[in-house]
C-alpha positions as a Python dict, from the first residue, in 0.01 Angstrom:
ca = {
    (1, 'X'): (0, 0, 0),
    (2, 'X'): (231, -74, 273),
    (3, 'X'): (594, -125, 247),
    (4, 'X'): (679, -506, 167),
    (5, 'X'): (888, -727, 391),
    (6, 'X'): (864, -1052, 181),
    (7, 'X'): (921, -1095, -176),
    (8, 'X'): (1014, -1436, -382),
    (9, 'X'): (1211, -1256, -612),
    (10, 'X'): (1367, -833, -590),
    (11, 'X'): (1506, -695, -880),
    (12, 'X'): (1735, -376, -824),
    (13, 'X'): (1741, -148, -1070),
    (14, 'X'): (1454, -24, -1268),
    (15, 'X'): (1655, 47, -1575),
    (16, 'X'): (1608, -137, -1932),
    (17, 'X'): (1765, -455, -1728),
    (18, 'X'): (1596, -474, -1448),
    (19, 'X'): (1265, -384, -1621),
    (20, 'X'): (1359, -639, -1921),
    (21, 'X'): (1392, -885, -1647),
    (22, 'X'): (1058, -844, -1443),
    (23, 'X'): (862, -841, -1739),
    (24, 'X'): (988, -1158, -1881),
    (25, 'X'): (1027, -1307, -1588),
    (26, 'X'): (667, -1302, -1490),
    (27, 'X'): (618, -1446, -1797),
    (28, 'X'): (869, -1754, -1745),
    (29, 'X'): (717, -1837, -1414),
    (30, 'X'): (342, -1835, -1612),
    (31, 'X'): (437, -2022, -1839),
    (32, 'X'): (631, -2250, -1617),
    (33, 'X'): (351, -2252, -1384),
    (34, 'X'): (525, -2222, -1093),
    (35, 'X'): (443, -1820, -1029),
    (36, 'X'): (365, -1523, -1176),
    (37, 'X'): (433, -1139, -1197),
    (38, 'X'): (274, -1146, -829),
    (39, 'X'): (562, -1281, -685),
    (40, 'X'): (824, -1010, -834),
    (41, 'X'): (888, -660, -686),
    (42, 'X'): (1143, -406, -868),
    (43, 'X'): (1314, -114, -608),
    (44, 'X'): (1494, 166, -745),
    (45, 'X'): (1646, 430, -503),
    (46, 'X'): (1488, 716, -776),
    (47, 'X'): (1273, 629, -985),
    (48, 'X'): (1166, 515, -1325),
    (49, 'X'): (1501, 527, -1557),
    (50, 'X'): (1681, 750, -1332),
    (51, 'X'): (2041, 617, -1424),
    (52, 'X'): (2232, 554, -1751),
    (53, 'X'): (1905, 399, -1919),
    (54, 'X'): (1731, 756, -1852),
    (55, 'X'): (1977, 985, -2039),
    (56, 'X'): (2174, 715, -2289),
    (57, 'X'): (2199, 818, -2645),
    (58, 'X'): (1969, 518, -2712),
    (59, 'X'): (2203, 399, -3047),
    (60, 'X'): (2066, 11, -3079),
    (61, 'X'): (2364, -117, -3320),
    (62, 'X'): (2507, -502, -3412),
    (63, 'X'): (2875, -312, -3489),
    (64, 'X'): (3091, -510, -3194),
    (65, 'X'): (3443, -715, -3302),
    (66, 'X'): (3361, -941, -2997),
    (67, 'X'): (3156, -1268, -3172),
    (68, 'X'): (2988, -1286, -2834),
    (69, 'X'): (2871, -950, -2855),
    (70, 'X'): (2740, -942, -3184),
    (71, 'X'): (2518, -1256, -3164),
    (72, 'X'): (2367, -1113, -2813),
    (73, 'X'): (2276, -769, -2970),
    (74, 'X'): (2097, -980, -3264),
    (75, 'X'): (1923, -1118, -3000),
    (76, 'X'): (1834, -780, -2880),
    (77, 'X'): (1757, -623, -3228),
    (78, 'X'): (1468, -909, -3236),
    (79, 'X'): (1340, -781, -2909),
    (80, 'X'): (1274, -391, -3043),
    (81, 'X'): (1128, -557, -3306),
    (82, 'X'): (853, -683, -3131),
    (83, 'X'): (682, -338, -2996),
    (84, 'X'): (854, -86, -3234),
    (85, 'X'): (595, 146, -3162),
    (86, 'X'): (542, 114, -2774),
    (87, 'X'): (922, 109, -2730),
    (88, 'X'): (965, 440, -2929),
    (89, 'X'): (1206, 252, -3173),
    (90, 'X'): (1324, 421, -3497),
    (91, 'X'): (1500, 129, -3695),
    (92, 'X'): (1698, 366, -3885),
    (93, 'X'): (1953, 130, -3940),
    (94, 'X'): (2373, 236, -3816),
    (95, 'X'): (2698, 304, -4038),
    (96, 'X'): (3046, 202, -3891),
    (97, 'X'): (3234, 436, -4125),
    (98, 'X'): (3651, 358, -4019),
    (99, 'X'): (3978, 459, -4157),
    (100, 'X'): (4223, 207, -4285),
    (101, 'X'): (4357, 80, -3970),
    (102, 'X'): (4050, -63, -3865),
    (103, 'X'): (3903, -218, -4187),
    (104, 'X'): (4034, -537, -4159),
    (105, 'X'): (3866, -558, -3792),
    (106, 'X'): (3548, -396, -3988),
    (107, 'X'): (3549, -690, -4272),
    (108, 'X'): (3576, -895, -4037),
    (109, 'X'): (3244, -792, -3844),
    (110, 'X'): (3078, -812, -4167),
    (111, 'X'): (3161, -1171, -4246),
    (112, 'X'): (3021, -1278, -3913),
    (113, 'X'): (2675, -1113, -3924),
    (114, 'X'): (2644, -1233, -4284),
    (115, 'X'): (2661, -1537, -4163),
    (116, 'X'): (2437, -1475, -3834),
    (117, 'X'): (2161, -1371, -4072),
    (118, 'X'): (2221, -1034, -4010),
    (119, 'X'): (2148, -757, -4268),
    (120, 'X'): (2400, -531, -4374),
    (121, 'X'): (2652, -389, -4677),
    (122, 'X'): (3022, -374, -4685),
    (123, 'X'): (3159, -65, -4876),
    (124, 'X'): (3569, -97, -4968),
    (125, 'X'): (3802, 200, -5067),
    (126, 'X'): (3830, 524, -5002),
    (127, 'X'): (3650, 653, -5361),
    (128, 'X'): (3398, 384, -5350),
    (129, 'X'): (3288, 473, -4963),
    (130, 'X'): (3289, 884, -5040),
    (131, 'X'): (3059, 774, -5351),
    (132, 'X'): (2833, 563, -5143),
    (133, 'X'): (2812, 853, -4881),
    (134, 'X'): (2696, 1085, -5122),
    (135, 'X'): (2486, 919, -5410),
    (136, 'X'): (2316, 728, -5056),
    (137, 'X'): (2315, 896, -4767),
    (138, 'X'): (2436, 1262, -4729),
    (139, 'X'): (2545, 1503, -5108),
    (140, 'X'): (2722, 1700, -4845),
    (141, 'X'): (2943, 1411, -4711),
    (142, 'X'): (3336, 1478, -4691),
    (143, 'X'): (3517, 1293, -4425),
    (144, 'X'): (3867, 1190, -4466),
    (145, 'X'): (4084, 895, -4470),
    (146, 'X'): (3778, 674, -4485),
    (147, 'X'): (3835, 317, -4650),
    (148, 'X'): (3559, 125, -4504),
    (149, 'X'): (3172, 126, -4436),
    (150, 'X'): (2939, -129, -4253),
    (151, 'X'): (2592, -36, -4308),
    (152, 'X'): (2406, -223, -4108),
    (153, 'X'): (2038, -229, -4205),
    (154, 'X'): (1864, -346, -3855),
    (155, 'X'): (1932, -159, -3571),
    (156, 'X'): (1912, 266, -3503),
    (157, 'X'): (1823, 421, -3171),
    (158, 'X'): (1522, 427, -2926),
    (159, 'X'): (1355, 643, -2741),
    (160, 'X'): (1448, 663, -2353),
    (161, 'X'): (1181, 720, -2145),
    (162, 'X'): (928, 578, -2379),
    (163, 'X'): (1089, 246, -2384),
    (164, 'X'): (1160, 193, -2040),
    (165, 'X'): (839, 335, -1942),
    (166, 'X'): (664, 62, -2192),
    (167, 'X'): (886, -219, -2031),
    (168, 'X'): (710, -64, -1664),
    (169, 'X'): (346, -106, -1812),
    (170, 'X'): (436, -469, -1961),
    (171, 'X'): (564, -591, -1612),
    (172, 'X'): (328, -413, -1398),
    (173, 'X'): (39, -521, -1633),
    (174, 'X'): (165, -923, -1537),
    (175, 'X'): (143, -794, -1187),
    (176, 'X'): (480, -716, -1097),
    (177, 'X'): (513, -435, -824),
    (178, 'X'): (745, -163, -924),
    (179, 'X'): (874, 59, -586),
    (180, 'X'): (1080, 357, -617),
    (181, 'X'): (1242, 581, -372),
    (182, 'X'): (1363, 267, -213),
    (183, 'X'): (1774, 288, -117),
    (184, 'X'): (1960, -53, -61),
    (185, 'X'): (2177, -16, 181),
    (186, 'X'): (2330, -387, 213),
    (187, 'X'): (2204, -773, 222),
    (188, 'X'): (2208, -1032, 480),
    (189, 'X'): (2376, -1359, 412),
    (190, 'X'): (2354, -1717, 493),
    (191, 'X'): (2707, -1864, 396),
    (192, 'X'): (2654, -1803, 11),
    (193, 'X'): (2314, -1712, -40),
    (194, 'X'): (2117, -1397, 21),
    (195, 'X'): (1837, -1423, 268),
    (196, 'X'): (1694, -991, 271),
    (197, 'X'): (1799, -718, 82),
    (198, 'X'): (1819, -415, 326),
    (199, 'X'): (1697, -91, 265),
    (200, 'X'): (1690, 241, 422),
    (201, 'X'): (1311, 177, 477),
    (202, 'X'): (1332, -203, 586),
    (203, 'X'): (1393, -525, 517),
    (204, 'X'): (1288, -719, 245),
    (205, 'X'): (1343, -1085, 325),
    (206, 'X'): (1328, -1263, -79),
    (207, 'X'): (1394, -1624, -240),
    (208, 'X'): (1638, -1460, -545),
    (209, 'X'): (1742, -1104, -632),
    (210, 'X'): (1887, -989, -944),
    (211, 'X'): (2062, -655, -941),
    (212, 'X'): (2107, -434, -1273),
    (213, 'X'): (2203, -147, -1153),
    (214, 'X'): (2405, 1, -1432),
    (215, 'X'): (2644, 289, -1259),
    (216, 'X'): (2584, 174, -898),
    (217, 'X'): (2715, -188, -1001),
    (218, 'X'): (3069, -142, -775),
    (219, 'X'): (2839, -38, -456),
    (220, 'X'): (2572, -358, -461),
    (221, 'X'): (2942, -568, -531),
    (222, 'X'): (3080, -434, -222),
    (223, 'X'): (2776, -457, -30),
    (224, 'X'): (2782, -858, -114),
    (225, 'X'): (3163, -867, -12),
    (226, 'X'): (3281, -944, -341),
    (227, 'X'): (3628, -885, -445),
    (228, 'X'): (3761, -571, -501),
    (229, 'X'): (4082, -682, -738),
    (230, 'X'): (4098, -998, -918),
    (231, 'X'): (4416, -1210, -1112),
    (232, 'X'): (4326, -1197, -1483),
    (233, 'X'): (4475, -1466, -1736),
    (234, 'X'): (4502, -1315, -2063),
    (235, 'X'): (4430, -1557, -2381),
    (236, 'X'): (4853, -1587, -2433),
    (237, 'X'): (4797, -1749, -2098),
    (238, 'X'): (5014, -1481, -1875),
    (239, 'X'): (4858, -1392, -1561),
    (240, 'X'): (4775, -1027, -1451),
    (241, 'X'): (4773, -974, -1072),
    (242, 'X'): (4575, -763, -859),
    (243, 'X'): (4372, -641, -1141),
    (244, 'X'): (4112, -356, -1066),
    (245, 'X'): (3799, -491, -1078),
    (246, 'X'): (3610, -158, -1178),
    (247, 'X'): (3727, 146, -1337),
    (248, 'X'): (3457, 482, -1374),
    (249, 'X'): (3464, 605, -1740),
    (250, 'X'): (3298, 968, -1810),
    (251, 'X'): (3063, 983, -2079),
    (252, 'X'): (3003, 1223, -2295),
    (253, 'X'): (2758, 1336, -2541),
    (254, 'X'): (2538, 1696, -2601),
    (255, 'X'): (2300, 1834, -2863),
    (256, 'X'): (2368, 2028, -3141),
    (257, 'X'): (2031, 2310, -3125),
    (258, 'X'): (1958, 2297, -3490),
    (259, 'X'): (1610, 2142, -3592),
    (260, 'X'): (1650, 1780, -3651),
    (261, 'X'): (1486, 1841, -4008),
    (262, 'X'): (1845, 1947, -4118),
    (263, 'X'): (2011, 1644, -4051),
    (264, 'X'): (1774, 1434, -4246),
    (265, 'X'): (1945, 1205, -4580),
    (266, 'X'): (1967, 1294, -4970),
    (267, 'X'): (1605, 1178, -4972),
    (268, 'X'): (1456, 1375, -4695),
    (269, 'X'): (1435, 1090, -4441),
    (270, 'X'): (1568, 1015, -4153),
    (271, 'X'): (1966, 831, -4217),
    (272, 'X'): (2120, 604, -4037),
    (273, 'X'): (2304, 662, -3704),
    (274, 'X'): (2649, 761, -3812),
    (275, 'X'): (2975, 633, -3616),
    (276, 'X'): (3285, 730, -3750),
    (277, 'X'): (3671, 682, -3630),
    (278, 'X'): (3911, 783, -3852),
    (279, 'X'): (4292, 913, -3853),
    (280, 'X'): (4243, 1248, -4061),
    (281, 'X'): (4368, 1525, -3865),
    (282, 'X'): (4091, 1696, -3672),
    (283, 'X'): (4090, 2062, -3736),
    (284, 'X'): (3832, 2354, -3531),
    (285, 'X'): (3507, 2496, -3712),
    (286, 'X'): (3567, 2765, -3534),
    (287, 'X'): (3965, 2867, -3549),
    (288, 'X'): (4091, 2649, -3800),
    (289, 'X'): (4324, 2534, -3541),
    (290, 'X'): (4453, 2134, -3488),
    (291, 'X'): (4251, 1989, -3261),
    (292, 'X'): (4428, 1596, -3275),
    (293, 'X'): (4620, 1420, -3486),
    (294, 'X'): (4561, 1077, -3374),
    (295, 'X'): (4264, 871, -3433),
    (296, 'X'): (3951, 993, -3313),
    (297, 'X'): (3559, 919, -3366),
    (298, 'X'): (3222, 1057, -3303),
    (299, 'X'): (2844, 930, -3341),
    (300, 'X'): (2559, 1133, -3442),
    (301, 'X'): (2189, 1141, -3526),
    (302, 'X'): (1894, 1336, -3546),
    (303, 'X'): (1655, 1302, -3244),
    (304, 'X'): (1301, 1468, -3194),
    (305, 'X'): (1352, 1361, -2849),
    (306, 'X'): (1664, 1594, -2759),
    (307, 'X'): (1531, 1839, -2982),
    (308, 'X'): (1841, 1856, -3221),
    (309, 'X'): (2139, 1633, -3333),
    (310, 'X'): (2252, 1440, -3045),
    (311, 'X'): (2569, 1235, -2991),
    (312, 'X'): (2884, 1189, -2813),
    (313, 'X'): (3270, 1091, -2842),
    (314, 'X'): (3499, 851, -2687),
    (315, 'X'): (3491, 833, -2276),
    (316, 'X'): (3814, 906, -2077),
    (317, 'X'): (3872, 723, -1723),
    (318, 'X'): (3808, 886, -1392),
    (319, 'X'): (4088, 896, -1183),
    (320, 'X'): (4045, 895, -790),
    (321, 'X'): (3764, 868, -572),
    (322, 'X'): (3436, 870, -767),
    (323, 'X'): (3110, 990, -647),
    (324, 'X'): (2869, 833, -851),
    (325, 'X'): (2522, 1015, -655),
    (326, 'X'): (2453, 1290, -792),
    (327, 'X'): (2408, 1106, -1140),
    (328, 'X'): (2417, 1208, -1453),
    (329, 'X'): (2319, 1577, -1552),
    (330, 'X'): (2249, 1647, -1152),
    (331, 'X'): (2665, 1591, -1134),
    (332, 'X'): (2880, 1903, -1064),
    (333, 'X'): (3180, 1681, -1191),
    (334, 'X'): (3063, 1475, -1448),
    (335, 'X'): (2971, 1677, -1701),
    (336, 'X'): (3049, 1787, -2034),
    (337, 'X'): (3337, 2069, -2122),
    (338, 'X'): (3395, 2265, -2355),
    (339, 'X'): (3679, 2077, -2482),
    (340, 'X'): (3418, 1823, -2611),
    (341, 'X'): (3214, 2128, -2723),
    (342, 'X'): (3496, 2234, -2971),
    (343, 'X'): (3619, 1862, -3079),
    (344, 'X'): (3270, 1720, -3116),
    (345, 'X'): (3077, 2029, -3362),
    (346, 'X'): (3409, 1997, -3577),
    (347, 'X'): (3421, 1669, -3593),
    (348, 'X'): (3050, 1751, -3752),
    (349, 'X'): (3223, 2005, -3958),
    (350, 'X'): (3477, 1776, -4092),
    (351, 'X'): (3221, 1508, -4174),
    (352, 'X'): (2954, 1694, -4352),
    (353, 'X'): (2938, 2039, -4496),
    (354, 'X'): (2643, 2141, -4371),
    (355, 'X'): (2805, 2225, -3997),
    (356, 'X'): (3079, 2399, -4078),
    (357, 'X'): (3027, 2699, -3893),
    (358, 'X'): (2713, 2599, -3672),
    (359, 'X'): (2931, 2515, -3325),
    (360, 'X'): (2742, 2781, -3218),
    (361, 'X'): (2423, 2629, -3241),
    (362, 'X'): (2569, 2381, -2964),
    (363, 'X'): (2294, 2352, -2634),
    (364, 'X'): (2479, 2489, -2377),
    (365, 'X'): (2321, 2230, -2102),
    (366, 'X'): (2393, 1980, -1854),
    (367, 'X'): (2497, 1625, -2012),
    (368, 'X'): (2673, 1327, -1969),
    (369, 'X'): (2717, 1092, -1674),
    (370, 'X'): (2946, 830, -1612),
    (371, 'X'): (2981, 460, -1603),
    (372, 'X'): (3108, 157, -1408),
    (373, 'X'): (3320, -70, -1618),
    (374, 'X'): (3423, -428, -1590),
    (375, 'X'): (3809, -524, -1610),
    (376, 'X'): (3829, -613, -2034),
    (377, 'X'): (3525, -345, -2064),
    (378, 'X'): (3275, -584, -2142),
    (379, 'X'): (2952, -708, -1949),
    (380, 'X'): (2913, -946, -1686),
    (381, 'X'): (2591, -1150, -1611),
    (382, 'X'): (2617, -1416, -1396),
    (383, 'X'): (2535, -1586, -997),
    (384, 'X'): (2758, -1388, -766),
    (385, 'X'): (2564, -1573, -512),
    (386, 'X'): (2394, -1917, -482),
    (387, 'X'): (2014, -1691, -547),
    (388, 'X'): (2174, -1339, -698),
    (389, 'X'): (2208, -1257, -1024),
    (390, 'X'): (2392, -969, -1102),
    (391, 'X'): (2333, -807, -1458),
    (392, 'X'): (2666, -607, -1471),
    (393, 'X'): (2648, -435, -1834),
    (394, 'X'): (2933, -205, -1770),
    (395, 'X'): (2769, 69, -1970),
    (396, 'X'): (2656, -152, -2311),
    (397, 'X'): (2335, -155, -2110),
    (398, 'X'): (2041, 31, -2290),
    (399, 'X'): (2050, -143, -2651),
    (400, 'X'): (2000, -508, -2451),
    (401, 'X'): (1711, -511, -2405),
    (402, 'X'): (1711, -866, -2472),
    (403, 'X'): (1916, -981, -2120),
    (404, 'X'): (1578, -986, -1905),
    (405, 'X'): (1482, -1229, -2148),
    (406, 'X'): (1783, -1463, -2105),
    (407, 'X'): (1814, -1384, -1763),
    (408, 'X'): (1456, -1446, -1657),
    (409, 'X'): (1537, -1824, -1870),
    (410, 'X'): (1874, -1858, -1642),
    (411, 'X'): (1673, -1798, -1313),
    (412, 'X'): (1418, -2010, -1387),
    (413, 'X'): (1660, -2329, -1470),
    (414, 'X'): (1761, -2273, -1861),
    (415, 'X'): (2097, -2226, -1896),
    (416, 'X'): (2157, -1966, -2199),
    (417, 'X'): (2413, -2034, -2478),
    (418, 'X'): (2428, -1640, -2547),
    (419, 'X'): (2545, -1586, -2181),
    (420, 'X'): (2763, -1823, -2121),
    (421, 'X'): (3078, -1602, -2323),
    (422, 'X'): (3022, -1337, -2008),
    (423, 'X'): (3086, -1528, -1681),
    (424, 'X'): (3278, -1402, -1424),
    (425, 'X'): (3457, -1698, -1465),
    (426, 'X'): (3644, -1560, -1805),
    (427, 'X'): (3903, -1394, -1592),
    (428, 'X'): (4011, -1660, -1469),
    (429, 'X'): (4032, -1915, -1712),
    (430, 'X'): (4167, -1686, -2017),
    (431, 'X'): (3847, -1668, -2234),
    (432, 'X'): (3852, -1246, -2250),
    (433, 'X'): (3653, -1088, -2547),
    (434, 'X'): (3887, -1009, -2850),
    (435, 'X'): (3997, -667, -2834),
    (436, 'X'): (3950, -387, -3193),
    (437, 'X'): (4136, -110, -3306),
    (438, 'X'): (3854, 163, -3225),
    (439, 'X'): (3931, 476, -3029),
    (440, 'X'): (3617, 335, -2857),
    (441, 'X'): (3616, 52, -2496),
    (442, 'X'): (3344, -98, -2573),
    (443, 'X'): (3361, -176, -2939),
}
């Protein structure tokens, strides 16, 4: 098939966004009857979930203190519900398990989903949660300093390649061409609209794009001359100047190399995905030594897919120039340590028994990967351009699932209420998400 010069719409990206979005898309214009999946073409400059879609931890959880947030993964949660099986989704269910300096932030996530519809149980005090942990979840359980759990009851993690390769047959099966190995290297304009999107192997003149290009957001920005620092009014009203409008975080995460089997619950199944930040002292599994002091916290689950328990901690900013090609595990500098190593299989140690002494076990292999992040750290979607989209996620990307479906609505003339809290527009008139008390950005 020869390379195309003429598209109605290009989607960029062919992540769990701009896959979402193609698929849904061809739908919307069906059903709208004014197109179909014929008229959409997805270019990637790799392939198939070659970014942050390809090698995220897949966690699919409803724990944000943003409102906004919270309703929008719902939203999302439905979505995974609809192909559990084709989308290799394990709807485990995820535990928010905090220290006492963020349970009031924690109660208050559980009052909203209760009354969002949904599911999930509130645990209070520091005897009641340990008891809960252990009669429920894990007899080996003994994590400090731990006054609160949200057990949320939807929710868990996916599988990476399945899903996105499920969201490929879906889209291509509506007739939506999917072309890889394609590089963008700019647009062409007409005052505010964009008339081709150029690559390295042509032109490609097109009615609409949408980009969703996860860590490669800040290049397809600059490419469309879009601002590189913006004035951000705070909700007190005071007015930031010159803000940055991206910042690089590093992500990391590895594998523990024991079989999955050993993680499983009390009952022999498979538990929820654990997330805890707490303030207990962190000490080494393997010296005894103090690692922190301060408040720290770590996720972790089972997964047949990495072969082992998988997980990560907090991210820490990149500072400098940031080369975001090679991505991912391919990255000489964006990798994991060992000081992650020796923090994250002791923060296993200190949270169940059953690890002390098993840092060794740890998969001594390329992971991690970094991300691009928006000024308050929370996604953008919105018309950068009279016809372009831009799905900027910065790095919440692979549990929405449920964007393409909004965003295929918002192309096609619906306006969504579930969008509307993350215009670009927020900076500027003082309507920023509410911020927690995690360790964590982007809860």
């Amino acid at each position: 098939m020869s390379f195309p010069t003429k598209y109605k719409y290009v989607i960029i990206g062919a992540g769990i966004h701009g896959l979402s979005t193609a698929y849904h898309l061809s739908k919307e214009l069906k059903q709208k009857k004014v197109g179909s999946g014929k008229d959409i073409l997805v270019i990637d400059k790799a392939a198939i979930g070659a970014g942050a879609s390809g090698i995220a931890c897949g966690i699919i959880r409803n724990n944000y203190f943003q409102p906004a947030m919270r309703e929008l993964i719902a939203h999302s949660v439905a979505l995974w519900e609809e192909d559990i099986e084709g989308y290799g989704y394990r709807p485990v269910g995820y535990m928010q398990i905090s220290c006492e300096s963020m349970h009031a932030d924690v109660a208050g996530i559980y009052k909203q989903q209760q009354e969002i519809g949904y599911e999930s149980l509130f645990i209070e005090g520091e005897k009641e949660c340990l008891k809960y942990m252990r009669k429920n979840i894990f007899h080996d359980w003994q994590a400090k300093n731990i006054t609160s759990i949200l057990h949320e009851k939807k929710g868990g993690y996916a599988h990476n390649t399945k899903a996105l390769y499920c969201l490929a047959d879906k889209a291509e099966a509506e007739g939506v061409r999917i072309l890889t190995g394609v590089e963008v290297t700019g647009f062409k304009t007409n005052k505010n609209s964009v008339t081709a999107v150029k690559t390295q192997k042509g032109d490609i003149e097109c009615d609409y794009v949408t980009i969703g290009a996860g860590p490669w957001a800040k290049s397809l920005w600059d490419m469309l001359d879009l601002p590189d620092q913006i004035d951000i009014k705070d909700n007190d009203g005071n007015i930031h100047k010159n803000a940055k409008m991206w910042t690089y975080l590093c992500l990391v995460e590895g594998t523990l190399g024991v079989p999955p089997d050993y993680a499983m619950n009390n009952e022999g199944k498979m538990p929820p995905v654990i997330h805890i930040d707490t303030d207990a002292p962190l000490y080494s599994s393997e010296d005894g030594s103090l690692i922190t002091d301060e408040i720290w916290g770590v996720y972790y689950k089972p997964d047949f897919h990495f072969g082992g328990v998988q997980g990560g901690a907090a991210p820490y900013i990149v500072e400098g120039e940031v080369k975001v090609d090679p991505y991912g595990i391919d990255s000489p500098d964006f990798v994991v340590g060992p000081e992650f190593v020796h923090m994250w299989t002791s923060a296993l140690a200190h949270c169940q028994k059953r690890y002390e002494n098993k840092y060794q076990y740890y998969k001594n292999e390329p992971s991690g990967g970094i991300g691009a992040f928006t000024p308050d750290n929370f996604p953008i979607f919105d018309k950068m351009k009279d016809n372009c989209y831009m799905i900027l996620d910065s790095n919440h990307g692979y549990k929405m699932i449920g964007v393409g479906k909004l965003v295929a609505k918002e192309i096609t003339g619906e306006k969504q209420r579930l969008l509307k809290p993350f215009r670009f527009e927020r900076y500027a008139k003082g309507e920023l998400h509410p911020v927690s008390n995690s360790p964590f950005p982007w809860s």
